[in-house]
N, C-alpha and C positions, 0 to 999 in steps of 0.2 A: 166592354170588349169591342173592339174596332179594327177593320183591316184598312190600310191604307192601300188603294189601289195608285193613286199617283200622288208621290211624295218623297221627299228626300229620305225618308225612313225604309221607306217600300225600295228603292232602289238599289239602296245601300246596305240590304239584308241579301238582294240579289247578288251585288260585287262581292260582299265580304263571304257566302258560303259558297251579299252584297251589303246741314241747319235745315230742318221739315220743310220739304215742296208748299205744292199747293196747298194750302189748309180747309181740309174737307167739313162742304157743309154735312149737317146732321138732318136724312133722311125723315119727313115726317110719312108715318104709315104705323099698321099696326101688324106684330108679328103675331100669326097663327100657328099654334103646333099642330104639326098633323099626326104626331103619335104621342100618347102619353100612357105610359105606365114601367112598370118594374123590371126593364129588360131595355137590350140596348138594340138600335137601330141604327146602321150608316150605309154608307154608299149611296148617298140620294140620286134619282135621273129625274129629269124632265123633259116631259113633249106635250104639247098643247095642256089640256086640264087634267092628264094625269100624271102621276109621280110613283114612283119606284122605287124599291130600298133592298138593302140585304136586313132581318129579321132575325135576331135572337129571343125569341121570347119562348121557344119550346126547346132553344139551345138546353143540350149535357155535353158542359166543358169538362167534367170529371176526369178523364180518359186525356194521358197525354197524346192522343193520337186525332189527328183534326179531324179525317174522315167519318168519325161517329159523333161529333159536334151537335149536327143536325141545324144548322143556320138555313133560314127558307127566306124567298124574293115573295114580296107583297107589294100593293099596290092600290093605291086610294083615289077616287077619281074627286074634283075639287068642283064640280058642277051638281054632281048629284050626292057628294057628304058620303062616298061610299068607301071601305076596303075592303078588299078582297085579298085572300092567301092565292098565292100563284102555284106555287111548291109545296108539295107535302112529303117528296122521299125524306127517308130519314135518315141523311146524309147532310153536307155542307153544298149551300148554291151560294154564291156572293156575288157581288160587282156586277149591277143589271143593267143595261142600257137602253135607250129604248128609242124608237119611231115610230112614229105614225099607230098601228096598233101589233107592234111586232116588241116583244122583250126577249134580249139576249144575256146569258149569263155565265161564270163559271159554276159548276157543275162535278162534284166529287165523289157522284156516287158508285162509278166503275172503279175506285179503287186509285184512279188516276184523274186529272184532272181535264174534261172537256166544256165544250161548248154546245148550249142547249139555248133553242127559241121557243117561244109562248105567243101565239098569235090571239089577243083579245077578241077580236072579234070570231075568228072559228073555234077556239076553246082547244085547239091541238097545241100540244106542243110536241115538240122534233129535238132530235138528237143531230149538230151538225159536224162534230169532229167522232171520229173512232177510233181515232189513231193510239197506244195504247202507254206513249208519251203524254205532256201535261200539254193544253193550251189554258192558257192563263188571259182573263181581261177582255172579254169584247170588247168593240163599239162597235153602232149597226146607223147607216143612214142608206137611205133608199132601200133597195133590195140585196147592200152588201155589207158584210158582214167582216169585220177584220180582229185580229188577236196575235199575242205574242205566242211563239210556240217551239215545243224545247225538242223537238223529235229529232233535230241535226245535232245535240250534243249543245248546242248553245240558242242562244233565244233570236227566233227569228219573227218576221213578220208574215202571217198567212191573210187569207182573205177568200171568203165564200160566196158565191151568188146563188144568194136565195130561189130567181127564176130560175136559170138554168143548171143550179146543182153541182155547178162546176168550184172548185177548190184549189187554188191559188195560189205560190208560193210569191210572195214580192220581195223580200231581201235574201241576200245568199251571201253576206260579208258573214266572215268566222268568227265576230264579235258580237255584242249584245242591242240588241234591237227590241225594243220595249217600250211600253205604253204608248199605241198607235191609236189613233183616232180618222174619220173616215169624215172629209165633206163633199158631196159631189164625186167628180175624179179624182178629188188630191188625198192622199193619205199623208198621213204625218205621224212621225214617233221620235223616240228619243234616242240615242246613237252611239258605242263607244268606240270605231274604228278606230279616231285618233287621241284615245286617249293617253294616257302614259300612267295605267294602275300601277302603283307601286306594288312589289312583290309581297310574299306572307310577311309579317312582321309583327311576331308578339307585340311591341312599342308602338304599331300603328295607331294613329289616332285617328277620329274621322275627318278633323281637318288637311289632314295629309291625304285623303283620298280627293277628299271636295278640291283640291287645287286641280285634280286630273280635267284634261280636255276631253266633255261631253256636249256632245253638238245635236239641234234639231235637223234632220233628214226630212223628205217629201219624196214621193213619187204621184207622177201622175199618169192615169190608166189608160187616156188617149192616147198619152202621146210615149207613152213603155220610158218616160226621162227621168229618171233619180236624182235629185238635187239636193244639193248640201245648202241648210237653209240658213245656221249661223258658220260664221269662220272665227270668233273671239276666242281665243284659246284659256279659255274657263271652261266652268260645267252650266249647261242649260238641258233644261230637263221638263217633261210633264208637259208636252203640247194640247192644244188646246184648238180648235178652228169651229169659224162662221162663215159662208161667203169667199170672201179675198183675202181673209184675214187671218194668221196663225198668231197666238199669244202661247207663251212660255214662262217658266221658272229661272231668274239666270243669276248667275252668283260674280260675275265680273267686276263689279262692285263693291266683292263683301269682303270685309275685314275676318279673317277667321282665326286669328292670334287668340280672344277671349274663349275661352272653354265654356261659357255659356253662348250658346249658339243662338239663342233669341239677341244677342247681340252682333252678327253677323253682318247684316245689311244686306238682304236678298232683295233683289226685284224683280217684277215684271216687265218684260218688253212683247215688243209684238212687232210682225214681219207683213205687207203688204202685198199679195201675189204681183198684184195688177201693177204695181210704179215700182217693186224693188226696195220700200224703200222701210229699214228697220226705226221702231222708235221704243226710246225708254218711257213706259208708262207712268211709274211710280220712281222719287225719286225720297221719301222720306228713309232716315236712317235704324229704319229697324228693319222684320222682315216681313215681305208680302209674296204669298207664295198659291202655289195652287188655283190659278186663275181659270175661269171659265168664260166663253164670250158666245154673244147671241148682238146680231145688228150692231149697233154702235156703243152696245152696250159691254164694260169689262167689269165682272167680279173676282173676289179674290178673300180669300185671308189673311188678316192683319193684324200686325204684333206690336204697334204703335203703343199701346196703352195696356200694353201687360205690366200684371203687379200680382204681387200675393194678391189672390182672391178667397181664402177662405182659410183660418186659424184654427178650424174643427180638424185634430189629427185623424179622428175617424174618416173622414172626406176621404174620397179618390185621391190619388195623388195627382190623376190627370187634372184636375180643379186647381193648381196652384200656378195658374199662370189667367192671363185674359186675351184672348182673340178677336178678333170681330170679322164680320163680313163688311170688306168696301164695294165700291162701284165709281167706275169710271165711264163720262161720254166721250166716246171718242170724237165728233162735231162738233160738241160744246167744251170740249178740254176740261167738262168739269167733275171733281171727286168727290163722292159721299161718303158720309160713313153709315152704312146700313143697320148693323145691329151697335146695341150699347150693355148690353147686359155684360155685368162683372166678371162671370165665367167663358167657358171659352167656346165658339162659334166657328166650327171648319167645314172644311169640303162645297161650298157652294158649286149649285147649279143652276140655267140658267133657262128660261125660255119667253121669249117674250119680254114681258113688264115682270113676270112672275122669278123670284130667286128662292132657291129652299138650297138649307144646308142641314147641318148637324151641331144638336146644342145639347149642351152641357149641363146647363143652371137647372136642372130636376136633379140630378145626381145620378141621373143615366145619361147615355147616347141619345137623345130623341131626334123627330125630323121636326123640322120648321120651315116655314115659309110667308114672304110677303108680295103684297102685289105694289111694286112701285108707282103704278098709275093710280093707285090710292083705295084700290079696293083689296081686299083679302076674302 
């Protein structure tokens, strides 16, 4: 079981109800799981030594109804070999994020969907939306706090600050505004003002939506200035930010005629605050999606070397392709490939030297992670 919180899957559940580059060396390191057993684990976060997850292992899926799920955020510290359960309602919390020693999440247990913090170090945790509409998705960097939120009739971008209590509305276009992330003053999300969604259409397919025009947006809180970050009339999607630097999902590139969508041609690019100035990351012909970036460093998922990975019909069916996590320097222009295992390796995240994603090869969701500077 896995929710995607940024993803071409995740977004497009929203609308519908929604010759090889560089040749990557091969990372030496060793990967450590930081969960292992009979139950699934995703949405990884990182911030210095500790990491955070959504947890199903006391999950009851029985019930078609999500709110008695019971999915809880956990948290493992990577210096002192510890986890800890963070949540214990027994309701669904997913998609954690985290700073410094503050965890943000969504939250199901009012019946509706809000946003809840967990401070590690005072052991409180707080309720930050009440509104009686869903907010879906934090991300928290300093003392603010931002999410997509449906309480206008369509999905907008909110934003909290923690010191002064005060709560934020930052878009107000009548169209869909999702998966925001927060660095410094700049916010970033994903955008559908200028798209052109094709109307209901039994005969729709999803390529016929994936042509629509979806653009990265930003605002910045100094200066109250909204800025349209792509203008390529494709779909880019699922930002990402470090620093001066925003990285995305963008499909300008892809070929979307083949009904197998691993054959698509997805990339990553990334936008510069400071010179202006956009560049395409990945340039091999398969897809690389879901990018996460920390200093000079880009990771990602990558569908280079998908194959049948497993002939047991009993198998997941999610096991019938292979993923990996890459990495890009952006200084040294140079590309890795981080994981190599035959099954499939998603969501990467990123802090430091340190990357943890979500693997596959147990026959669950687990987390993983490695320390690029060589130690784990």
């Amino acid at each position: 079981m896995i929710i995607k919180k940024t993803a071409i899957i995740c977004f497009l559940s929203i609308l519908l109800v929604v010759i090889t580059g560089n040749v990557a060396a091969q990372t030496e390191g060793n990967e450590t799981p930081v969960t292992m057993g009979e139950s699934d684990q995703n949405d990884p976060a990182i911030y210095a030594d500790t990491i955070v997850w959504t947890d199903w292992s006391t999950a009851n899926n029985s019930s078609d109804e999500l709110i008695v799920w019971n999915a809880d955020i956990y948290m493992y510290n990577t210096s002192l070999g510890e986890e800890v359960q963070i949540t214990s309602n027994e309701s669904v919390q997913i998609g954690p994020s985290i700073y410094e020693d503050r965890i943000v999440w969504t939250d199901i247990r009012n019946g509706n969907a809000d946003i809840y913090m967990y401070n590690i170090t005072s052991g409180e945790e707080t309720q930050l939306t009440d509104n009686e509409s869903d907010q879906w998705y934090p991300a928290i960097h300093g003392d603010r706090v931002v999410w997509e939120d449906i309480r206008n009739g369509n999905a907008d971008i909110y934003m909290y600050n923690i010191t002064s209590g005060e709560e934020i509305q930052i878009t107000s276009n009548e169209s869909l505004q999702i998966d925001p992330v927060i660095y410094g003053d700049i916010i970033t999300w994903t955008d559908t003002r200028n798209a052109n969604i094709p109307e209901d259409d039994p005969d729709l397919k999803l390529q016929d939506l994936l042509r629509s025009n979806v653009d990265i947006y930003m605002y910045n809180l100094s200066s109250g200035e909204e800025t349209q970050v792509t203008t390529n009339e494709s779909w880019q999607e699922g930002p990402a930010i470090h620093g001066d630097r925003i990285v995305w999902t963008d499909m300008r590139n892809a070929n979307l005629t083949p009904d197998d969508w691993m054959q698509w041609n997805v990339d990553i690019y990334m936008y510069n605050l400071t010179s202006g100035e956009e560049t395409q990351v990945t340039t091999d012909e398969s897809n690389q999606l879901l990018p996460a970036i920390y200093g000079d460093r880009i990771v990602w998922e990558d569908y280079r070397n998908h194959a049948a990975s497993s002939t047991d019909m009993n198998t997941t069916l999610v096991m019938q392709w292979n993923s990996d996590i890459y990495s890009y320097n952006i200084s040294s222009q140079e590309e890795e490939q981080i994981t190599s295992d035959p099954f499939p390796q998603e969501y990467p995240a990123i802090y430091e030297d340190t990357v943890v994603w979500v693997d596959m090869r147990s026959g669950y969701f687990d987390i993983y992670m490695i320390d690029l500077a060589g130690e784990t």
